[in-house]
C-alpha positions in Angstrom: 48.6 18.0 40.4 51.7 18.8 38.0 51.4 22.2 36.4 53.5 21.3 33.2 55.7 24.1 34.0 58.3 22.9 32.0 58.4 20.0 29.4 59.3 16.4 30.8 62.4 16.2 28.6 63.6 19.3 30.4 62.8 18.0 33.9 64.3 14.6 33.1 67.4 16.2 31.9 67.4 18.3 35.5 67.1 15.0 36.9 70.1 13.0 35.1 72.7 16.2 36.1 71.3 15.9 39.8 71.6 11.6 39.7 75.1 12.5 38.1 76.5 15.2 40.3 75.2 13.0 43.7 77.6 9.8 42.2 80.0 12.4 41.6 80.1 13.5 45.0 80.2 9.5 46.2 82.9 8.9 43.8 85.1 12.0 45.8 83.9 10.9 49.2 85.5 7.5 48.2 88.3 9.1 47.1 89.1 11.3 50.2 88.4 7.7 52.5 91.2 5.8 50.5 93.5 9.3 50.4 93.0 9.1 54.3 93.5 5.4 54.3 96.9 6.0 52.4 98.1 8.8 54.5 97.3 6.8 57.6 99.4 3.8 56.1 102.1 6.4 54.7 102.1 7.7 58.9 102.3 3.9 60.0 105.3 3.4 57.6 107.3 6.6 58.7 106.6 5.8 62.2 108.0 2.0 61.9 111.3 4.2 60.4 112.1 6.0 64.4 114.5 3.6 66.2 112.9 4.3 69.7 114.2 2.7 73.4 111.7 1.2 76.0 113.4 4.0 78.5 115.1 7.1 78.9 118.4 6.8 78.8 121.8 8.3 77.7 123.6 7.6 73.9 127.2 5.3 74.9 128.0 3.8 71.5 127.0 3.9 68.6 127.3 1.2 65.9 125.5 1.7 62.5 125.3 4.6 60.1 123.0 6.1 57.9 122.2 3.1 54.7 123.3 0.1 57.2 121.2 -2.9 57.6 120.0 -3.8 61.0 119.0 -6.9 61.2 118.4 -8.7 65.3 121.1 -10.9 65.2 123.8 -9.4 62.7 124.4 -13.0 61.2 124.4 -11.5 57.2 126.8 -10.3 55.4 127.2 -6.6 55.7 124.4 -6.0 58.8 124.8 -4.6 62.1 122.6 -6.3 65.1 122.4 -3.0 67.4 121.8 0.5 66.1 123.2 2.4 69.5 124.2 1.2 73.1 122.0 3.1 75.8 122.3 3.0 79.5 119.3 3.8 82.0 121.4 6.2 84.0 118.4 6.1 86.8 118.8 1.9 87.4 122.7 2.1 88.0 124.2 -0.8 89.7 127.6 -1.6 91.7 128.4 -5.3 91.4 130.3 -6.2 94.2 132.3 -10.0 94.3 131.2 -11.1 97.9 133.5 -14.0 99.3 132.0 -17.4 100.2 133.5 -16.9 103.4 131.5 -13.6 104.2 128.0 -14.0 102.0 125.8 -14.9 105.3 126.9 -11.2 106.2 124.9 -9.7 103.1 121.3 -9.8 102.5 118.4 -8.4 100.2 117.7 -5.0 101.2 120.7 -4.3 103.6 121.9 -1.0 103.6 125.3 -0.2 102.2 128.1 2.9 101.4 129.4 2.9 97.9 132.9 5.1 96.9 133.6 5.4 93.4 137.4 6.0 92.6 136.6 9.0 90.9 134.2 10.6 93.5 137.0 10.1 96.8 135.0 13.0 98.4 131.4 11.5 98.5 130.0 8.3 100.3 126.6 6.9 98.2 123.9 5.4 100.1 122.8 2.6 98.5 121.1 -1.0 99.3 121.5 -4.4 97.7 119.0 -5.4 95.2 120.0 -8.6 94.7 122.1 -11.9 95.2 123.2 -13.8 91.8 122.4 -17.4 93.0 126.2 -18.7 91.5 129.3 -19.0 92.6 132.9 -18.0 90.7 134.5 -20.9 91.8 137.8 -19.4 90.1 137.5 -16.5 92.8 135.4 -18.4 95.2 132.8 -15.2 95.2 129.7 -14.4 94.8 128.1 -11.8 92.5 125.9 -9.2 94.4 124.3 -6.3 93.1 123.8 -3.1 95.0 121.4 0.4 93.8 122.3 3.5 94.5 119.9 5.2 96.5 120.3 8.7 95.5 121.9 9.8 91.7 124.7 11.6 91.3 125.7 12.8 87.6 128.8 12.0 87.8 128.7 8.5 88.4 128.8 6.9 84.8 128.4 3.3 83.5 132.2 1.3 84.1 133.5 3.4 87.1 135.5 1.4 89.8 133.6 1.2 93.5 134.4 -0.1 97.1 131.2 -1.7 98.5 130.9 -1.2 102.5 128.3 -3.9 104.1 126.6 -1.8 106.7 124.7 -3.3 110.1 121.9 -0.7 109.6 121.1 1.9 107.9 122.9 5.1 109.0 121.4 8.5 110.4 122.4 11.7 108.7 124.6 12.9 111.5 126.7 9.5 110.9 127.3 10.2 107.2 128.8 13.9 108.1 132.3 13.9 107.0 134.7 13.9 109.9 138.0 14.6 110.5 140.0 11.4 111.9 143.8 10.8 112.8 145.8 8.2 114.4 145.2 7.5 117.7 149.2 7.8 118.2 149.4 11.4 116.7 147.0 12.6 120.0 149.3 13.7 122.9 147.8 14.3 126.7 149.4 16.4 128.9 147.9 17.6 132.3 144.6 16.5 131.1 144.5 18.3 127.5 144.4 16.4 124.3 146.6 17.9 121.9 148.0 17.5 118.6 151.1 19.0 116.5 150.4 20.4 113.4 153.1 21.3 111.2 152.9 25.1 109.7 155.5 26.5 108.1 158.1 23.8 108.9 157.4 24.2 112.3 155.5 22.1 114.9 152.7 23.7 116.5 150.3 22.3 119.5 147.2 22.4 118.7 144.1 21.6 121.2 142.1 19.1 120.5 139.0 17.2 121.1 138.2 13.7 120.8 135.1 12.2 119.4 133.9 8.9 118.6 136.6 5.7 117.8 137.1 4.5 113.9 139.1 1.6 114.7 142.3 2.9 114.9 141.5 6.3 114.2 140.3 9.0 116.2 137.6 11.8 115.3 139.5 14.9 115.5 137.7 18.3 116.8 139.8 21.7 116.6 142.0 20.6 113.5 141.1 21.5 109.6 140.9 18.8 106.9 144.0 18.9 105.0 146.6 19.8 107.5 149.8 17.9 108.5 149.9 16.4 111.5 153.1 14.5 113.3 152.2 11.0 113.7 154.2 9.5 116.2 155.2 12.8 118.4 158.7 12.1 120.2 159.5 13.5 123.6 162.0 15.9 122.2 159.0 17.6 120.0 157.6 20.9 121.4 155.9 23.8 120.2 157.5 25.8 117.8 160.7 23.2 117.1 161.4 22.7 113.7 160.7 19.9 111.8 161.7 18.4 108.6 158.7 16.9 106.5 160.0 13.6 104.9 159.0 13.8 101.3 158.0 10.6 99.0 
């Protein structure tokens, strides 16, 4: 039962501000909906602005500046077609020109050793990955590509490499360094292998043992990396004669 508190024009007045304030509100939720639509569109927009590659990689070239127009295939008038040049230093291949004559030799998956001009010291496992199905028939060769099977940072993009075709793939003690001579620079005398290594101008036997065959080299044992030996040792050679070192 209504009291009559308060006069109906007063209550309906009470009721027009509270009608008005709740469209207010709707009228600022609506607002706030298309300020959140517009900063979405507004994050779209700077997002489509970041030049981003499908991989990691590493920066080789670059070719456009800040204000230049990209466009994919650089045919108008003041446009570049490529922003930067990237490389994908983790998928690194050697491509190798295989001769007709010795392509039944290499297969998918065979293992090979890869030296880079610039590494001399090192010897890369790696595998081949594939056989380009085409032949150079200027060169008579065939294009085969081989990964490396263990990165390195110093091999870069555009380095020269020697491609060996292995039979299988090696053990660890096989890709030790070793120390290897000419099988004519080891002298046996009385049973003892021996070498002469020149120190100080003079030649100086050296004992030596001999490992496994490389061709027509020799695995030395008893003799340091770097030091002279006489190559072709002459009858008149003994320990402690001097020698003179030929220089070229």
């Amino acid at each position: 039962m209504a009291r009559k508190f308060i006069s109906e024009a007063a209550h309906d007045g009470a009721a027009a501000r509270y009608n008005k304030s709740r469209a207010s509100i709707k009228s600022l939720e609506a607002s706030v909906a298309v300020a959140a639509a517009n900063l979405k569109a507004a994050d779209v927009a700077l997002d489509q602005t970041a030049i981003r590659a499908p991989f990691d990689g590493v920066v080789l070239t670059k070719h456009a500046n800040v204000g230049d127009n990209i466009t994919p295939f650089s045919n108008a008038l003041d446009t570049k077609g490529a922003v930067v040049t990237i490389a994908d230093m983790s998928t690194l291949e050697v491509e190798a020109d295989v001769s007709e004559s010795s392509l039944g030799r290499a297969k998918v998956g065979q293992h090979v050793e890869i030296q880079l001009d610039a590494v001399p010291d090192r010897r890369f496992p790696g595998v081949v990955n594939r056989i380009v199905p085409t032949v150079d028939r200027a060169k008579a060769t065939v294009l085969v590509k081989v990964q490396f099977l263990e990165r390195d940072e110093r091999v870069l993009p555009d380095m020269s490499a020697k491609v060996a075709f292995l039979g299988r793939e090696p053990s660890a003690a096989e890709r030790r360094p070793l120390t290897v001579a000419p099988a004519a620079a080891v002298v046996e005398r009385d049973g003892v292998k021996f070498v002469y290594v020149v120190r100080d101008g003079r030649a100086r036997e050296t004992a030596v043992q001999i490992g496994h065959a490389i061709g027509e080299l020799l695995e030395l044992r008893g003799v340091d990396i770097g030091e002279k030996l006489v190559l072709r040792p002459l009858d008149q050679i003994a320990d402690g004669v001097a020698l003179k070192v030929e220089q070229k």
